[in-house]
C-alpha positions in Angstrom: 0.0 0.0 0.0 3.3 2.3 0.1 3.8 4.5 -3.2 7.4 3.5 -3.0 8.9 7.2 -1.7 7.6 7.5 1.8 8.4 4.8 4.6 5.9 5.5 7.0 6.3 4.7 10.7 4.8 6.7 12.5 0.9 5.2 13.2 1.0 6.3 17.0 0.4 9.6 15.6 -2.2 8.7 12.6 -2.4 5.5 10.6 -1.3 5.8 7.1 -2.4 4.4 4.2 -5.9 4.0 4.9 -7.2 0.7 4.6 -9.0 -0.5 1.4 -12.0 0.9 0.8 -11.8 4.2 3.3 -11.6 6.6 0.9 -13.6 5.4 -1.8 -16.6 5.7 0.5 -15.4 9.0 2.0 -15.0 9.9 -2.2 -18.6 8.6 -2.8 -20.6 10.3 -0.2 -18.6 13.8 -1.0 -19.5 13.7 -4.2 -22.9 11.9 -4.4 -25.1 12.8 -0.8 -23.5 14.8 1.1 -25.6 16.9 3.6 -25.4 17.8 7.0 -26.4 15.2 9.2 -29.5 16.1 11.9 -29.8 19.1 10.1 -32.9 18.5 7.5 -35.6 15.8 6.6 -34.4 15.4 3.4 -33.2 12.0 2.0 -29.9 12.9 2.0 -29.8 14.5 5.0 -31.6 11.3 6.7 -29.1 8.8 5.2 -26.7 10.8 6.6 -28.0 10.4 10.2 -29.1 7.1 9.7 -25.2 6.4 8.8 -24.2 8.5 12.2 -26.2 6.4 14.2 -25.1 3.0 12.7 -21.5 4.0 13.3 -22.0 4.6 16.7 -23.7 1.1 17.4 -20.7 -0.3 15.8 -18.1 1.3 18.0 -20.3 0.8 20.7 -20.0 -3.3 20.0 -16.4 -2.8 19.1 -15.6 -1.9 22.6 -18.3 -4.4 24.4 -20.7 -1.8 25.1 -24.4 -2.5 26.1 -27.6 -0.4 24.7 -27.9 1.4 28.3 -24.6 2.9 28.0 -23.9 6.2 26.0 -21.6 6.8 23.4 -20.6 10.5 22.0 -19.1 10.6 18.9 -16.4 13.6 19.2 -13.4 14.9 16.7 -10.0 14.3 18.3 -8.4 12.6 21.4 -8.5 15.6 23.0 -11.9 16.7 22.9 -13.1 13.0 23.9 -11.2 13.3 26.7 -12.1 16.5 27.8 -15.8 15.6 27.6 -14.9 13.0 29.8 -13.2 15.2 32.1 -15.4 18.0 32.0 -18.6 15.5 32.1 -17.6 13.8 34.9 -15.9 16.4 37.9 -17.2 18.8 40.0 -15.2 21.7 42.3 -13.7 20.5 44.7 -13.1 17.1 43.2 -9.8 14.9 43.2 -8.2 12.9 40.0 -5.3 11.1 39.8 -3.9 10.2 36.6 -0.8 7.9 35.5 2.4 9.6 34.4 1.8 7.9 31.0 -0.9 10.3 30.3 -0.8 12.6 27.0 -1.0 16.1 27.9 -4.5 16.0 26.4 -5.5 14.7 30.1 -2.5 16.6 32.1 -2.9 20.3 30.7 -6.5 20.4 31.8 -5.6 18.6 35.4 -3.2 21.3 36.0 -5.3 24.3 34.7 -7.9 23.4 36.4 -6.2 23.0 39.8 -4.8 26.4 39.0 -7.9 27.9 39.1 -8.9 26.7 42.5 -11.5 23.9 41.0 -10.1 20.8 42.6 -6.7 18.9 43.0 -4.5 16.0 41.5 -2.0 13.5 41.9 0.7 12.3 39.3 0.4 8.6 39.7 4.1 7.3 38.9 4.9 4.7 36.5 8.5 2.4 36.2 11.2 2.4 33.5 8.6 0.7 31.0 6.0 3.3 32.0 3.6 1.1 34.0 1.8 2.3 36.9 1.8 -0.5 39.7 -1.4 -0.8 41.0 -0.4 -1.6 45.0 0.3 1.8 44.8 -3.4 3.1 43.5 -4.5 2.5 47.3 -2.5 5.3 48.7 -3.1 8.0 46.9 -6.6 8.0 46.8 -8.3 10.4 48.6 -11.9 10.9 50.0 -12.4 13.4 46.9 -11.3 11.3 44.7 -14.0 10.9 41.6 -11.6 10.1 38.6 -9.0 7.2 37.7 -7.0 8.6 34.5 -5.2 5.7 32.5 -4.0 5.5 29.2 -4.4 1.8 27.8 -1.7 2.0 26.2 1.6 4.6 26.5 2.4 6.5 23.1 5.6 6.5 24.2 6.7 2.9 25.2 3.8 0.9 24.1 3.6 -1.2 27.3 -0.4 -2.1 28.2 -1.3 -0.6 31.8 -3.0 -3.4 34.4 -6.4 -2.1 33.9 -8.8 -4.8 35.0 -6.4 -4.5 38.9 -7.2 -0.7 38.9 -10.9 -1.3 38.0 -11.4 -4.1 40.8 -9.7 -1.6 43.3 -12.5 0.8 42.5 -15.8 -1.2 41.8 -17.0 -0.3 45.6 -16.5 3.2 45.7 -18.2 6.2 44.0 -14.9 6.6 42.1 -14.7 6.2 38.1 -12.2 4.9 35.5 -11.6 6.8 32.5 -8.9 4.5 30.0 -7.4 6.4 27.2 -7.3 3.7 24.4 -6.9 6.2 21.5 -3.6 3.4 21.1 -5.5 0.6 21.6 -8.9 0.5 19.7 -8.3 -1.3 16.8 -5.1 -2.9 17.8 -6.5 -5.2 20.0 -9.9 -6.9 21.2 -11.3 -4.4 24.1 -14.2 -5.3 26.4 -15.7 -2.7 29.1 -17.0 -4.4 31.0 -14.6 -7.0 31.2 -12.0 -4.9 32.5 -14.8 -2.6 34.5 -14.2 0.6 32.8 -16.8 3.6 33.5 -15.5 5.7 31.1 -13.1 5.3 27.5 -12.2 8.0 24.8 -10.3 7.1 21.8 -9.8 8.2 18.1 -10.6 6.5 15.2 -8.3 7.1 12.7 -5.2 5.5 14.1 -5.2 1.5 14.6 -9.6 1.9 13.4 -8.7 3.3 10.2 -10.9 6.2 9.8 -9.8 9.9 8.7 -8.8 12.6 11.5 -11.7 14.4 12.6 -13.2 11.7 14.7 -12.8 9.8 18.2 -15.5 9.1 20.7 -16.4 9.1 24.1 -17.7 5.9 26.0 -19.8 6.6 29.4 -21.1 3.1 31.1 -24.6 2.6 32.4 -22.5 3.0 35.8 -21.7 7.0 34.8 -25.5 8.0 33.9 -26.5 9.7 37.2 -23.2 11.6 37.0 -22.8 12.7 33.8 -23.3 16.4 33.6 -23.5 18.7 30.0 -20.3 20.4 29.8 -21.6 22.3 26.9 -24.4 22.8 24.2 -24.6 24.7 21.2 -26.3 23.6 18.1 -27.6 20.6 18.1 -30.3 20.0 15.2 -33.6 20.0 17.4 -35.6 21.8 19.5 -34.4 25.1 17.8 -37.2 27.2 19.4 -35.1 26.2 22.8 -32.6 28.5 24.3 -33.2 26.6 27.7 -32.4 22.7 28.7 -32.9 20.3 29.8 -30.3 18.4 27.3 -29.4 15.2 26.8 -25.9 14.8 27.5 -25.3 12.8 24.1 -26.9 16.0 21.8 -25.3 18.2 23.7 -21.8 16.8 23.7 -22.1 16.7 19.5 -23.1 20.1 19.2 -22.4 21.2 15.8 -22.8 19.6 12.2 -20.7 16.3 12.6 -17.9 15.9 10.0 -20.0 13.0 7.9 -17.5 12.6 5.5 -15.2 11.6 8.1 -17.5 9.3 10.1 -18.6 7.7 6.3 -14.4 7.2 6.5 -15.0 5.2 9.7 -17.9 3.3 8.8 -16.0 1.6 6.3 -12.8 1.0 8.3 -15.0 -0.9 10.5 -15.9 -3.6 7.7 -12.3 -3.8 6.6 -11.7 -4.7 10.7 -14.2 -7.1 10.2 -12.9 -8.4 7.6 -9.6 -9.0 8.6 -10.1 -9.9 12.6 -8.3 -8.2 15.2 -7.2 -11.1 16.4 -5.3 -11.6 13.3 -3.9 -8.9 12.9 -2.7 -8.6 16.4 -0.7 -11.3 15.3 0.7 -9.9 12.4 2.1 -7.0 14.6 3.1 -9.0 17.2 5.8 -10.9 14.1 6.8 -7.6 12.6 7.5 -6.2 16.2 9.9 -8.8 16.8 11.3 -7.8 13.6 11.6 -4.3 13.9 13.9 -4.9 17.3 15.9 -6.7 15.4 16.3 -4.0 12.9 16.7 -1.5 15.6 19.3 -3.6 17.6 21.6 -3.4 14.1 22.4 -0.1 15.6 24.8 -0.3 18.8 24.2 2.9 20.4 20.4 2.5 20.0 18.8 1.3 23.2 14.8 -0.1 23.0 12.8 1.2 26.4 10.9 -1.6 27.3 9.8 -4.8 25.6 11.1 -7.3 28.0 8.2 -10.2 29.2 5.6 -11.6 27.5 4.9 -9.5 23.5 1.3 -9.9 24.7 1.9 -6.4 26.7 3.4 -4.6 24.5 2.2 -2.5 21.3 3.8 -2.5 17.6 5.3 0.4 18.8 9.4 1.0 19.9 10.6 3.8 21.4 14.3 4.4 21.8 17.4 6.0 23.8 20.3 7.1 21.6 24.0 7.7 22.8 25.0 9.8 19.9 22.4 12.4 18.0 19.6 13.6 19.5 15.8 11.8 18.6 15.0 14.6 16.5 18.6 14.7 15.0 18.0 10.8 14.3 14.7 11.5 12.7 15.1 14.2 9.9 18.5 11.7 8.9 16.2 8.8 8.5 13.5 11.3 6.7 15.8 13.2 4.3 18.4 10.9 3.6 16.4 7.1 3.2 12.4 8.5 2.9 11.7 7.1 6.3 9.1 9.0 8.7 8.8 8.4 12.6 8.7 10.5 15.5 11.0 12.1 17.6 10.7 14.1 21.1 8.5 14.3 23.8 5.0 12.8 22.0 2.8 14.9 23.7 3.5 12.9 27.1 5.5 15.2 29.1 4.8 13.2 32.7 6.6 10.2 31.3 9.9 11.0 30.4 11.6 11.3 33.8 10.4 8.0 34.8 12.3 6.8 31.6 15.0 8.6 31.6 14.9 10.4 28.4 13.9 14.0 29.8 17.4 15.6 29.4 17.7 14.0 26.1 15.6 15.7 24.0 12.8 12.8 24.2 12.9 9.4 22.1 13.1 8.1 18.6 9.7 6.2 18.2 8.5 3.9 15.2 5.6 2.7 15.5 3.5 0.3 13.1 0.0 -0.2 11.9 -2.5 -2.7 9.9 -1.1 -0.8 6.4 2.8 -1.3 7.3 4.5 -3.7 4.8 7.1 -6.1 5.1 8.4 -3.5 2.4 9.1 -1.0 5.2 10.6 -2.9 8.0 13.0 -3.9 5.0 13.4 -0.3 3.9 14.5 0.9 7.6 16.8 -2.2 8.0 18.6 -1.5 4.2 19.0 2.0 5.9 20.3 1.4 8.7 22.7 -1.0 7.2 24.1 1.7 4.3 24.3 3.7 7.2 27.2 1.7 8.6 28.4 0.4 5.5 29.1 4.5 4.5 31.1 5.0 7.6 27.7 6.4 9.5 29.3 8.6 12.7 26.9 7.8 15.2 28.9 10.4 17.3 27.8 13.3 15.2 
């Protein structure tokens, strides 16, 4: 699925090339009935919603959701997990999240403890950026309403212990929100399973679809709690200036990007199509491989990825002795086509507990359903001229 010029490794970010089939339906409603969704009683307009509302019964199944729970379908990572957030605390209110979080979760905890609204706690993680979940029992506090956990880390790729947090927290009036924006897709998830209140994730990494959409998943557990953080337009009741609103309308306020969500109805089928489970095993083989690539290279140190592969991501982050991350990356971009990420990831917490916060971050390649064995061959032919020139990893 490459066109031959661009290596693409960077999937933590966005996955890249679509899967088949994505944007030929994105193409087809564009071009053929687009309309604004909620908006009209027209045909089109009704197709449109029709297609909203089937989308979000499918990611409600993907995830093991039941009817009785809600499901908000939202536009980014970050605005899933602010409704979350915002939907969820009141003043006065304590959260403690992991050190893996994205800043997405972190920048509001900290503004909003600035302002006198409430307080948090950094919950620390190890070397491989895993919280331990002994240490969950003493740091909450009578206050405390939220759990923060990322799934997954964007920065190591290690899976966090979720179903030990969630059992430490079934008797009290104190909620989980998982961030699997790395996760959904990449492997089979099931709520209620692992006894999660509350999950927001994005679509178009590991589920295929185009940016613009993610959603947020409230439990059955989360109704009586849920407040509107927000209302706008919404389609109905125009004549209304006043609530009472449904939390769902409310949080999609606004004409929904259709084209997008068209983009993640058919990702969905491809999923199907293929299994997760299948293709969980297919990363789990070219992870493997891509260590091995990554170990050609002396003074390149992997973070992580010791025990079982089961924990662990398609996704390797890296130390270097010699350049810095970003140094590493434009090299592998301008000189061999190759595209991964360097720095910080948007996970600022993480990197003293790693080790990499005086180093400018880490080099991360990180794979998807659309990688190739063509690119895992590309980076190792790289990295192999790159020594066979005379590369000076002390640069």
């Amino acid at each position: 699925m490459q066109d031959g010029k661009r290596i693409y490794l960077d999937h933590a970010a966005t996955g890249w090339p679509k899967p088949p089939g994505v944007l030929e339906a994105m193409t087809e409603y564009q071009s053929r009935w687009g309309a604004a969704a909620g908006r009209s009683s027209t045909r089109a307009a009704s197709r449109a919603q029709r297609l909203l509302e089937s989308v979000r019964d499918r990611l409600l199944r993907q995830i093991g959701g039941q009817p009785a729970d809600r499901m908000a379908l939202c536009s980014s990572g970050t605005h899933a997990l602010r409704l979350a957030i915002e939907s969820m605390l009141r003043p006065g209110d304590h959260v403690i999240a992991s050190a893996a979080e994205h800043n997405s979760v972190l920048r509001p905890l900290v503004q909003r403890e600035q302002r006198g609204e409430g307080t948090w706690t950094l919950w620390p993680v190890d070397e491989q950026g895993v919280v331990d979940p002994k240490r969950l029992s003493e740091l909450l506090q009578p206050r405390t309403r939220l759990v923060i956990l990322s799934h997954a880390s964007n920065v190591t790729g290690a899976l966090q212990p979720v179903a030990q947090v969630s059992q430490q927290l079934a008797s009290r009036e104190t909620f989980l929100l998982i961030d699997a924006s790395q996760t959904v897709g990449q492997l089979p998830i099931d709520v209620r399973n692992l006894g999660i209140d509350l999950l927001a994730a994005t679509c178009y990494k590991a589920l295929g679809g185009m940016p613009g959409t993610a959603f947020t998943f409230a439990s059955e557990r989360c109704a009586d709690h849920l407040k509107v953080p927000w209302v706008g337009g919404t389609g109905s009741a125009s004549h209304q200036l006043s609530g009472p609103w449904d939390w769902t309308e409310a949080a999609e306020s606004g004409v929904p990007n259709t084209a997008a969500w068209v983009s993640v109805d058919a990702a969905l089928d491809w999923l199907d199509s293929q299994g997760i489970e299948t293709l969980r095993a297919n990363a789990k083989e070219r992870t493997g491989r891509l260590l091995d690539t990554i170990r050609l290279m002396p003074s390149w140190h992997p973070i992580g990825h010791q025990g079982d592969r089961n924990d662990w991501l398609p996704l390797v982050s890296l130390k270097t002795d010699t350049m810095l991350p970003q140094e590493w990356a434009a090299l592998l971009d301008s000189q061999f086509g190759i595209e991964c990420r360097a720095g910080f990831h948007c996970a600022g917490a993480i990197h003293p507990f790693l080790g990499t916060d005086s180093c400018g971050g880490t080099l991360r390649f990180s794979l998807g359903h659309t990688t190739t064995d063509h690119c895992l061959a590309s980076l190792q032919k790289a990295l192999e001229t790159w020594i066979a020139v005379g590369g000076n990893e002390a640069l």
